[in-house]
C-alpha positions as a Python dict, from the first residue, in 0.01 Angstrom:
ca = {
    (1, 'X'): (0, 0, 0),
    (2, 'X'): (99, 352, -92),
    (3, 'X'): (-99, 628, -32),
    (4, 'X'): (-39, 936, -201),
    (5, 'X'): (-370, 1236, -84),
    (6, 'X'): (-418, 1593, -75),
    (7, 'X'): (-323, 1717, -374),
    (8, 'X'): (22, 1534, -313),
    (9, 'X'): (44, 1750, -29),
    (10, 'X'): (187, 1425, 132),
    (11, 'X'): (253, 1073, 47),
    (12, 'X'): (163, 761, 318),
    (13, 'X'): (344, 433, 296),
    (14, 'X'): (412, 148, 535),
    (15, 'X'): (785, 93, 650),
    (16, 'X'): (788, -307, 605),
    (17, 'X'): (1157, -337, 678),
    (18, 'X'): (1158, -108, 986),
    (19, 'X'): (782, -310, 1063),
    (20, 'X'): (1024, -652, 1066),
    (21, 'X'): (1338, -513, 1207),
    (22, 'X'): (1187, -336, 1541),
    (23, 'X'): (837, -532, 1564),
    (24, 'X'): (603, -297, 1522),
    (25, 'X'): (369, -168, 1270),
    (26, 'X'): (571, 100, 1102),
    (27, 'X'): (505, 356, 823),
    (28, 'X'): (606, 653, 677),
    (29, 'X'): (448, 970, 606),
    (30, 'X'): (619, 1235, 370),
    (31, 'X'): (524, 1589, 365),
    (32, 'X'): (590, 1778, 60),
    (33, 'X'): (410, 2119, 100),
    (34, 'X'): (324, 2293, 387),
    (35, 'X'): (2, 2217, 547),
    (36, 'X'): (-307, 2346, 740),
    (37, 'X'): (-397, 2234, 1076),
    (38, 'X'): (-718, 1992, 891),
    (39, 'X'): (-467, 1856, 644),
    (40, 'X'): (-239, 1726, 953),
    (41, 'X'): (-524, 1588, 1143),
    (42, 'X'): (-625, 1407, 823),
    (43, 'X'): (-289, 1248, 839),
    (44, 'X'): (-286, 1149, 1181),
    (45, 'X'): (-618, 977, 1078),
    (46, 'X'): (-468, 797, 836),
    (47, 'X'): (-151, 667, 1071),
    (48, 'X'): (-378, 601, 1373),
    (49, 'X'): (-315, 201, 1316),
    (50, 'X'): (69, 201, 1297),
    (51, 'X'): (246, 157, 1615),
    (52, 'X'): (519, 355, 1451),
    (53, 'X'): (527, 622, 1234),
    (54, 'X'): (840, 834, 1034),
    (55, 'X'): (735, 1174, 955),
    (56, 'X'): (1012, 1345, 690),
    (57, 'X'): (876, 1729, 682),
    (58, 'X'): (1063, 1822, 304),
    (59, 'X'): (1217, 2142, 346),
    (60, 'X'): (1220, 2175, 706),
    (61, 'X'): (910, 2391, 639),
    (62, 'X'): (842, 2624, 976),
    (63, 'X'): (480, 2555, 948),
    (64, 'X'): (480, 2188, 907),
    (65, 'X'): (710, 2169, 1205),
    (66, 'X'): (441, 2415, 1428),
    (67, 'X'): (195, 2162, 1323),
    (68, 'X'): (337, 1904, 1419),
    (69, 'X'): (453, 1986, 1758),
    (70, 'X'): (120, 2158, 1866),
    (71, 'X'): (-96, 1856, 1781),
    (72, 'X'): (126, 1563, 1844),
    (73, 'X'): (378, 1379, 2019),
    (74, 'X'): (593, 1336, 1766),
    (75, 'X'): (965, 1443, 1841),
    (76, 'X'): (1255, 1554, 1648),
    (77, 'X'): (1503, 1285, 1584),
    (78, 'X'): (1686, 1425, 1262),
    (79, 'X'): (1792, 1674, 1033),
    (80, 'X'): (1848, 1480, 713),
    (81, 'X'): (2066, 1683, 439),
    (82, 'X'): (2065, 1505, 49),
    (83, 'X'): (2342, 1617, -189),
    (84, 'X'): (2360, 1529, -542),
    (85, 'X'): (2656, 1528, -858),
    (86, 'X'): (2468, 1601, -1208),
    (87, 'X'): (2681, 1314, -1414),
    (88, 'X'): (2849, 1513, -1676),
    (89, 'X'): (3066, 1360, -1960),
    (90, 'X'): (3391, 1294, -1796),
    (91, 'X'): (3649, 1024, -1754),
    (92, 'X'): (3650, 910, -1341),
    (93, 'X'): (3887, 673, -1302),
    (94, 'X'): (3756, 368, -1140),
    (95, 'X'): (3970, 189, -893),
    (96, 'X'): (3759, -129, -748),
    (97, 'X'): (3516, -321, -901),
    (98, 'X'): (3102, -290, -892),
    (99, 'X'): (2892, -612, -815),
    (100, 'X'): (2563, -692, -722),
    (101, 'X'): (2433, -1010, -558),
    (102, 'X'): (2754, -972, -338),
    (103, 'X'): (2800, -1282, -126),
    (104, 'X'): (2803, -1226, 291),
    (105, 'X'): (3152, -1076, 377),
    (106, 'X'): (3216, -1072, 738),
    (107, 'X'): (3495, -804, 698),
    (108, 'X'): (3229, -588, 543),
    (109, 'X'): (2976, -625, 820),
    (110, 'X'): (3266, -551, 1105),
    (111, 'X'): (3299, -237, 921),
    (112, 'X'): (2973, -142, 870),
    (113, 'X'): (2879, -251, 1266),
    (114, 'X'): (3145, -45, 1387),
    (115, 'X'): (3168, 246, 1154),
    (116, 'X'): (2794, 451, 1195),
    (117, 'X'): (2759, 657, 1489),
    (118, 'X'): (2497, 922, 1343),
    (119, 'X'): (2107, 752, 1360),
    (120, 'X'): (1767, 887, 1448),
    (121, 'X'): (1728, 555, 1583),
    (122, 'X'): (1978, 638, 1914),
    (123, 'X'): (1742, 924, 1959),
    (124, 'X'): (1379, 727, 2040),
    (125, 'X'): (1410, 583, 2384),
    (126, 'X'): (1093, 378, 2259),
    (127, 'X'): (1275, 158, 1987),
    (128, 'X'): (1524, -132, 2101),
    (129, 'X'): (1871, 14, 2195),
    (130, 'X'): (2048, -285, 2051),
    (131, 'X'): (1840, -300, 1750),
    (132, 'X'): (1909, 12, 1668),
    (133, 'X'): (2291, -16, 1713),
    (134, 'X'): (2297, -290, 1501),
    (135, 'X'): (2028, -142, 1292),
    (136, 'X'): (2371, -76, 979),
    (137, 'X'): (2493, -428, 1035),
    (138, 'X'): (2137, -585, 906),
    (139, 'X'): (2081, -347, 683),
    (140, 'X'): (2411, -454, 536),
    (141, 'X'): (2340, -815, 588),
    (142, 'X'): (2007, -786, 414),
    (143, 'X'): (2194, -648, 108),
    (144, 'X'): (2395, -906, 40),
    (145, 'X'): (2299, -1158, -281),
    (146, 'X'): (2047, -888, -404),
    (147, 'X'): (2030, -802, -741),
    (148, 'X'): (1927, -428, -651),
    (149, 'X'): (2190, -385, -417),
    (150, 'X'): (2543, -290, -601),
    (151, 'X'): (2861, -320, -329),
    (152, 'X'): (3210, -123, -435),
    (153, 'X'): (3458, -299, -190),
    (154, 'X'): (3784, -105, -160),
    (155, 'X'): (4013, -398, -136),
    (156, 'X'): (4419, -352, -112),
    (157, 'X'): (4656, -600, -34),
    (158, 'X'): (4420, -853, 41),
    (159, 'X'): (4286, -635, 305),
    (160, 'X'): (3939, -456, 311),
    (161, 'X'): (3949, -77, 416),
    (162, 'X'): (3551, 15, 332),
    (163, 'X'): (3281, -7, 85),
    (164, 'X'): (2969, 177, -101),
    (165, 'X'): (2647, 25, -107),
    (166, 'X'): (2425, 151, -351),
    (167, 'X'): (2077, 126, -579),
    (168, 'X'): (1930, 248, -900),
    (169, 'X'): (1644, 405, -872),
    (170, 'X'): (1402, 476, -1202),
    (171, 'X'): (1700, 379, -1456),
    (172, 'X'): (1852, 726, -1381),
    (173, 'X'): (1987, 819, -1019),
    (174, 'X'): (2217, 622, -853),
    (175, 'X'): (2138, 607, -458),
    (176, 'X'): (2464, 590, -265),
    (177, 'X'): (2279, 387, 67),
    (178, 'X'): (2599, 366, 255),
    (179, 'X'): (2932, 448, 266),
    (180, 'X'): (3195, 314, 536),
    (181, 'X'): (3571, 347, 618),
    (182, 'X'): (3764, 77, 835),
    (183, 'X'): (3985, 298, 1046),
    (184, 'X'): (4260, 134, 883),
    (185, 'X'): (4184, 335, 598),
    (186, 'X'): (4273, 665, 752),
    (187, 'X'): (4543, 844, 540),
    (188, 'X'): (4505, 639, 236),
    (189, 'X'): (4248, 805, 20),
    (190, 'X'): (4013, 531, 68),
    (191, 'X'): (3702, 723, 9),
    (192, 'X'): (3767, 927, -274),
    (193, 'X'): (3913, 627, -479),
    (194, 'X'): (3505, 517, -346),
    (195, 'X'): (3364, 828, -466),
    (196, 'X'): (3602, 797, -827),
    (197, 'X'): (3452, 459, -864),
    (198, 'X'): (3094, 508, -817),
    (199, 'X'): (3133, 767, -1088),
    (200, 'X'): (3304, 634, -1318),
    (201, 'X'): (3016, 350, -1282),
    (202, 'X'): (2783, 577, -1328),
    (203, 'X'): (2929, 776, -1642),
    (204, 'X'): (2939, 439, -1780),
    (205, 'X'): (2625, 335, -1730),
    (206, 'X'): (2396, 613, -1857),
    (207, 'X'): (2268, 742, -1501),
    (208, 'X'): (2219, 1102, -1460),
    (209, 'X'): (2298, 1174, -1117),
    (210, 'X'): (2445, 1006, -817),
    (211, 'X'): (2238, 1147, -499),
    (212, 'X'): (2345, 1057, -101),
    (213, 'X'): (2219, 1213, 231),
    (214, 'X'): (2358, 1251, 541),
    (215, 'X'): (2249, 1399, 887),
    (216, 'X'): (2334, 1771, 994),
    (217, 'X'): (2514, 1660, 1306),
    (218, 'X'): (2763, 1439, 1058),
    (219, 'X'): (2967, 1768, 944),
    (220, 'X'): (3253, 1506, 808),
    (221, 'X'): (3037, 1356, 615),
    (222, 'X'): (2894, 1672, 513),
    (223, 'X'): (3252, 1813, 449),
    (224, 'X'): (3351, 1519, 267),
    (225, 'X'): (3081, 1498, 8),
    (226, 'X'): (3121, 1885, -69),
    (227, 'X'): (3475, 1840, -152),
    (228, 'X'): (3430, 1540, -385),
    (229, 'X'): (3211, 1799, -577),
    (230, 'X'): (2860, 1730, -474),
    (231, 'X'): (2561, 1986, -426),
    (232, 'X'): (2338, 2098, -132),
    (233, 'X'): (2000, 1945, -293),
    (234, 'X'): (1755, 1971, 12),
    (235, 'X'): (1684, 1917, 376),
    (236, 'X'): (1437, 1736, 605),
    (237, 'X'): (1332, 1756, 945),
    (238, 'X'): (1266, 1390, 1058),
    (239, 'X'): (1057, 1302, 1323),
    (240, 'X'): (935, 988, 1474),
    (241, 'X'): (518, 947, 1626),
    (242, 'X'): (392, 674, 1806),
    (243, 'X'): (-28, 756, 1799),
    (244, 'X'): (-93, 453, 2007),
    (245, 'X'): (135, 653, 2299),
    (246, 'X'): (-51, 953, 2242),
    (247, 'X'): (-374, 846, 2283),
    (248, 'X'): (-297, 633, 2597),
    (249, 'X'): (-188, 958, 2732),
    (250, 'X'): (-507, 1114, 2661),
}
């Protein structure tokens, strides 16, 4: 089910990873204009039979965020920032090599379980505190042997300092889903052989953009991808509601 009302005001969709992963009935609602106060309680309508709900405010629109705090529990979790590189004919070198159904690599999932420090998830004392530390290791570990899911190991010396995971979305955009460094890797130039790589996959495979988001707090992340030459596309304040909490508090 996905729900898309109001004028594409805002789009509803259940979360049936997050639903698996935590245990509860999860979905998402996205908010793409700003809102009056009937077009928020319409929503809350909608979510009233999720345990769990994401709410990504596009924009970090002022309104939408008064609305949202004056008639709800929902509580600020993140500040997600997406940049993006418009592919443009060029020759990026590419320095490791790009496969999909990518058999299980413990080396990969010691990075990726030890690497991530930046999560909403840390910030809702309501969702499993070791779930949500591990919550990069299984999405890693669910990745592996898809056919959607595209891993760039950076492997030297038989030894593996970090990795992209990405998706194509629509035929066009490449979707950069992770990106991780072994501390190993410090010093090396690790990532931007990564970042080389990914584009030169992408020039070569007829894909218009290569997008990636981060959180606010994550400035070296932020730093990092603004160097390599990508663009400030947008911003989104993220919050997390549980209605069944809110109306046992009525």
């Amino acid at each position: 089910m996905k729900a898309r009302l109001n004028n594409m005001k805002y789009e509803i969709q259940p979360l049936d990873w997050d639903s698996n992963y935590f245990g509860v009935s999860a979905a998402k609602v996205i908010i793409n204009e700003e809102l009056r106060e009937k077009d928020f309680q319409e929503i809350k309508s909608q979510v009233r039979d999720f345990e769990f709900v994401v709410i990504n405010n596009m924009d970090n629109a002022v309104e939408n965020n008064h609305l949202i705090g004056l008639y709800s529990n929902a509580f600020l979790v993140d500040m997600n920032v997406q940049f993006e590189m418009e592919m443009k004919p060029a020759h990026s070198p590419s320095f490791y090599k790009v496969k999909n159904q990518y058999e299980k690599n413990e080396e990969i999932l010691e990075i990726a379980k030890n690497a991530f420090n930046y999560s909403r998830f840390y910030n809702d004392p309501f969702l499993d505190g070791n779930l949500s530390r591990d919550i990069y290791f299984n999405w890693v570990n669910n990745s592996f042997e898809k056919a959607e899911k595209f891993f760039i190991v950076a492997e030297e010396g038989g030894q593996i300092f970090g990795f992209i995971l990405f998706s194509i979305k629509n035929s066009k955009e490449l979707v950069i889903e992770l990106i991780s460094l072994a501390p190993a890797s410090q010093g090396k130039g690790i990532g931007t052989k990564l970042i080389s790589t990914v584009k030169h996959y992408a020039e070569n495979n007829s894909l218009h953009k290569i997008k990636v988001g981060t959180q606010i707090d994550n400035l070296q992340a932020m730093n990092f991808y603004a160097k390599k030459g990508f663009d400030f596309c947008s911003k989104a304040s993220i919050y997390h509601y549980w209605p069944r909490k809110e109306l046992s508090n009525d």
